[in-house]
Every structure is written in structure tokens, then in C-alpha cells.
FIFI-577365 format. One line per 10 residues: number of its first residue (from 1); for each residue x, y negated, z of N, C-alpha, C, CB. Coordinates in steps of 0.05 Angstrom, whole numbers. Glycine has a CB too. Example, Ala and Ser with C-alpha at 12.3 -4.5 7.8 and 13.67 -1.06 7.14 Angstrom:
1) 264 114 156 246 90 156 264 66 156 226 89 181  257 45 142 273 21 143 258 -1 157 282 12 114
***
This chain:
1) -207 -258 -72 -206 -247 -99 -232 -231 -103 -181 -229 -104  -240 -227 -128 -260 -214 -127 -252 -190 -151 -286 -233 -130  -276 -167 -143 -269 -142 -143 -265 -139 -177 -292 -122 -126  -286 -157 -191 -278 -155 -223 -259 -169 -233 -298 -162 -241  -234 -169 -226 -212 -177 -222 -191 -158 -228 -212 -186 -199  -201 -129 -215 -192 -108 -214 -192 -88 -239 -204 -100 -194  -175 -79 -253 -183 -62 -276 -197 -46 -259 -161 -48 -295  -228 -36 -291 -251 -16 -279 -236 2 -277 -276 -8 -295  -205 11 -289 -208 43 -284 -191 47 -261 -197 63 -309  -186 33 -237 -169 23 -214 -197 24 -195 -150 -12 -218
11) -210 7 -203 -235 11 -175 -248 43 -179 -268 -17 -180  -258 53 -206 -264 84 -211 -243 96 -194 -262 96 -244  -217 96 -196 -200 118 -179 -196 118 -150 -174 119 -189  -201 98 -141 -194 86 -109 -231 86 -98 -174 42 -110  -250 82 -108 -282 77 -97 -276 57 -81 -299 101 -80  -268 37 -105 -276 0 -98 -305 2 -112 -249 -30 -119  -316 -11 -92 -345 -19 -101 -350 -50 -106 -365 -11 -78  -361 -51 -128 -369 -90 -129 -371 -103 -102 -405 -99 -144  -377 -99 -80 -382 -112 -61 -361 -104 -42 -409 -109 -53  -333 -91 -45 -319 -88 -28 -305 -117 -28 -305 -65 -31
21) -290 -117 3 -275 -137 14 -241 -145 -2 -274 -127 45  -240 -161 -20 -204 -154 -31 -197 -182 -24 -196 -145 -71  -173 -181 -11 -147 -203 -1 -127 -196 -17 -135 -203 31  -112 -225 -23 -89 -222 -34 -74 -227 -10 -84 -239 -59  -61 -210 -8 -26 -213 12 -9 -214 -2 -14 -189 30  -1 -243 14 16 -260 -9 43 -263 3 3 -293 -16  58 -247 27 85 -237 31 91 -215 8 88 -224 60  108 -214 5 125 -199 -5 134 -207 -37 113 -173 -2  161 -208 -41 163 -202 -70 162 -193 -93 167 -201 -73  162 -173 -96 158 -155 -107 138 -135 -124 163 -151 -95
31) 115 -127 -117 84 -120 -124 69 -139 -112 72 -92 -115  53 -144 -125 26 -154 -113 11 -134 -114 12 -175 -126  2 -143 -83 -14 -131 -66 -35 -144 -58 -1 -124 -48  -55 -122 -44 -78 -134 -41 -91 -124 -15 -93 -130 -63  -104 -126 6 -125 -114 31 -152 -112 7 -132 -143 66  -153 -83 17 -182 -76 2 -205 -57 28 -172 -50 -31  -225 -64 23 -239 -59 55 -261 -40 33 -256 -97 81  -266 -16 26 -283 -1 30 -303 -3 38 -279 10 37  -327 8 24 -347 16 38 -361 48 35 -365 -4 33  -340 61 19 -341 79 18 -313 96 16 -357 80 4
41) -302 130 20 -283 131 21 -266 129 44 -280 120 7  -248 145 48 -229 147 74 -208 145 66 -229 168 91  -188 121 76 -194 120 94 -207 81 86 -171 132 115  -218 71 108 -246 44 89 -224 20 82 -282 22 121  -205 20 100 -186 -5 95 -155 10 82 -180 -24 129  -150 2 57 -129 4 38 -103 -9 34 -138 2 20  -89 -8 23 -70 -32 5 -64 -22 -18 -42 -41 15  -78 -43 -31 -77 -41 -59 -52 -53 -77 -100 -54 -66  -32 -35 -91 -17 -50 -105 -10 -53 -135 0 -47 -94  -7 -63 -145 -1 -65 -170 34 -64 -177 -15 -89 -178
51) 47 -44 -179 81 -47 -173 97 -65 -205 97 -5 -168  109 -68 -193 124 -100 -217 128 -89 -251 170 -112 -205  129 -101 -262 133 -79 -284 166 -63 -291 123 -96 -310  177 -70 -275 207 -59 -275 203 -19 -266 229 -82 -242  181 -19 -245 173 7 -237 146 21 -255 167 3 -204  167 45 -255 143 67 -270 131 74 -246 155 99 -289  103 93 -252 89 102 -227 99 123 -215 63 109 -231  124 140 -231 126 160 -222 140 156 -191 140 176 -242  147 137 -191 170 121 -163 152 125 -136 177 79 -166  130 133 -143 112 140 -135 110 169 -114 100 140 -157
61) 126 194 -123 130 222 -127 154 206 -102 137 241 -165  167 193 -105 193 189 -79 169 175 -52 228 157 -91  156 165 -59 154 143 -39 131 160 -23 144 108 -52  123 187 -37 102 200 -24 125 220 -7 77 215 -46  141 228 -25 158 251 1 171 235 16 183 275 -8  186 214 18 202 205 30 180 193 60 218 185 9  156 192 59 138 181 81 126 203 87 119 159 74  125 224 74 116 247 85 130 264 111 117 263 65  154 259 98 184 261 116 180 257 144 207 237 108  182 227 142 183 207 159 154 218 181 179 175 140
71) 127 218 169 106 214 189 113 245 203 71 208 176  124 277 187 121 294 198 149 291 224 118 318 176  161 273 218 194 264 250 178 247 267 233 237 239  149 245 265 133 231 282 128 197 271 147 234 311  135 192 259 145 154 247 118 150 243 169 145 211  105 127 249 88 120 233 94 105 203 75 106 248  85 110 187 86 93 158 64 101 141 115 98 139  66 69 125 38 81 100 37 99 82 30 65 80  10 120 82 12 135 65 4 133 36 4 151 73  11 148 14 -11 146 -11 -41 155 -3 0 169 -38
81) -55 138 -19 -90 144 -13 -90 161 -52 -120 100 -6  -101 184 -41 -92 190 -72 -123 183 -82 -78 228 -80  -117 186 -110 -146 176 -130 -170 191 -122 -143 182 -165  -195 189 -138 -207 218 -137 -203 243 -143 -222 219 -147  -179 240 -167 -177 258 -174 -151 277 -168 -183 252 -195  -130 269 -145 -120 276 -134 -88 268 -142 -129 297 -131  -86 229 -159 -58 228 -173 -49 204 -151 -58 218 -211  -28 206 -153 -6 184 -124 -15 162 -147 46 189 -116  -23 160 -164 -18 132 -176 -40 121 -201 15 134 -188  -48 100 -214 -65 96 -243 -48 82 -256 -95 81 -243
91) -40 91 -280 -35 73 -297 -53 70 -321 -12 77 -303  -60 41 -317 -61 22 -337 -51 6 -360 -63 13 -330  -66 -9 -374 -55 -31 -393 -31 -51 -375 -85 -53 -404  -42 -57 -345 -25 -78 -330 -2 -64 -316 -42 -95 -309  5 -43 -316 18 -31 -305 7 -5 -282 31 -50 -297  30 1 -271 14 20 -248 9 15 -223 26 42 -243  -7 24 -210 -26 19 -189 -28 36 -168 -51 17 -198  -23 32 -138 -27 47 -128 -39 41 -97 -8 60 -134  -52 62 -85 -58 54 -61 -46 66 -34 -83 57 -62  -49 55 -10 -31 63 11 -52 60 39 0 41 11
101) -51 68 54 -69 70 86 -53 45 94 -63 105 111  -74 24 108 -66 1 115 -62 -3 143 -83 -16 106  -41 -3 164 -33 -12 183 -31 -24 200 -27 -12 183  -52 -20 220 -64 -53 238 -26 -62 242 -90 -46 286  -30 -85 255 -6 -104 264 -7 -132 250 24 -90 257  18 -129 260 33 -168 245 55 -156 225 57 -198 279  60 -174 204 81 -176 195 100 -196 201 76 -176 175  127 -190 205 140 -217 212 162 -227 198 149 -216 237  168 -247 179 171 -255 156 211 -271 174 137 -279 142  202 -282 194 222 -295 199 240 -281 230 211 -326 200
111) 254 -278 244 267 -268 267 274 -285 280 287 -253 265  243 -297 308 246 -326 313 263 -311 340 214 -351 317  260 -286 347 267 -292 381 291 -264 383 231 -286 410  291 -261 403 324 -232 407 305 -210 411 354 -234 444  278 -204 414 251 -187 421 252 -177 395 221 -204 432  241 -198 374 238 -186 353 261 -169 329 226 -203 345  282 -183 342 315 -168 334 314 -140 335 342 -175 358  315 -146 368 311 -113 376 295 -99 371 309 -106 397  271 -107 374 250 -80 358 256 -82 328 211 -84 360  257 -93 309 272 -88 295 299 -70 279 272 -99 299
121) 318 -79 304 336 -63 305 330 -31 311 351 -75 321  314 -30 328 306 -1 341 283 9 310 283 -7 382  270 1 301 250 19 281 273 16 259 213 4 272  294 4 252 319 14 224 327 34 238 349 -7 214  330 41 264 355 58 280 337 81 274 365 51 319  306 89 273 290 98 272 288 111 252 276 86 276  294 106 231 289 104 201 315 125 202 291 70 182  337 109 202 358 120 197 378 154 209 369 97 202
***
């Protein structure tokens, strides 16, 4: 994908630059999302989302305490990358937008083996 793709006032709040790196990640239902690679800005690799139009941005205000929560019980999870100007979220004409700290690993879409059960099972047990 390329970066003028992106509403200007989405790359202004996040410091997407014309020449940054954007992937569409094409799991999930829900928002589209995107890998956005920085070249300026911390932290350089993002996720960029655009949330469905069913969600206001404010859903936003939960998903920051509720992971705030979480990372201070030690959890890892994604955080909000807040704007420049210090908002969890942009809204636009297309809806709202937001960004999150991107998480080396795999995603795993299907539960081929009893390994992946269990870890599984153990990061809900985690959660919960």
C-alpha cells in the first residue's frame, strides 16, 4: 500500500512519512489494519488501524486503560502510540484511526497442534 493512501491528517498525527513502509494485515475481521515502519518517531514499527464504523474513537479511552492494566500485572500487550499531539485516536471523514506498538511474533489463525492449545490456554488464564 502506499502511504497516499493514508488520510493527510492520519500521517500528520502518527509521522508517516511519504517514504514510510505500510502493509496491509489482512487477518482479522474487524478494522483494517496496517504494519507501518517509520522513519521517524518512537516507537519506528506501528499498527495502524482504521476501527469499523460501528466504533467511535472514544473505545479508545477503554482499550488504553484496560492495557495499561494489563502491562503494569507485567502482561505484555499493544500499546496506544499517541498522536503528536497527545490524543489515543484521529478522527476523520473515514472514520477513526488509531495507532498501537507492534509486537514481534506469529499470529496463529488456526490450532493445528495440543502446544499451541496450551499456550493459548495459559495467556486467556493470563488475562483472566
Amino acid at each position: 500500500m502506499h502511504v497516499e493512501l493514508l488520510p493527510r491528517e492520519v500521517c500528520e498525527a502518527y509521522l508517516i512519512e511519504p517514504d514510510a513502509e505500510v502493509a496491509a494485515i489482512e487477518i482479522g475481521l474487524i478494522n483494517r489494519t496496517y504494519r507501518v515502519n517509520r522513519t521517524r518517531g518512537e516507537p519506528r514499527a506501528i499498527v495502524l488501524q482504521r476501527l469499523h464504523p460501528s466504533f467511535r474513537g472514544e473505545v479508545n479511552r477503554d482499550f488504553e486503560a484496560v492495557t495499561a492494566h494489563l502491562a503494569g500485572k507485567g502482561v505484555t500487550t499493544p500499546r496506544l502510540v499517541p498522536t503528536t499531539s497527545g490524543a489515543l485516536w484521529v478522527d476523520t471523514s473515514e472514520g477513526a484511526w488509531r495507532a498501537q506498538t507492534f509486537l514481534e511474533g506469529r499470529v496463529v489463525s488456526v490450532v493445528s497442534t495440543p502446544g499451541i492449545a496450551r499456550a493459548a490456554g495459559a495467556a486467556a488464564g493470563r488475562f483472566h
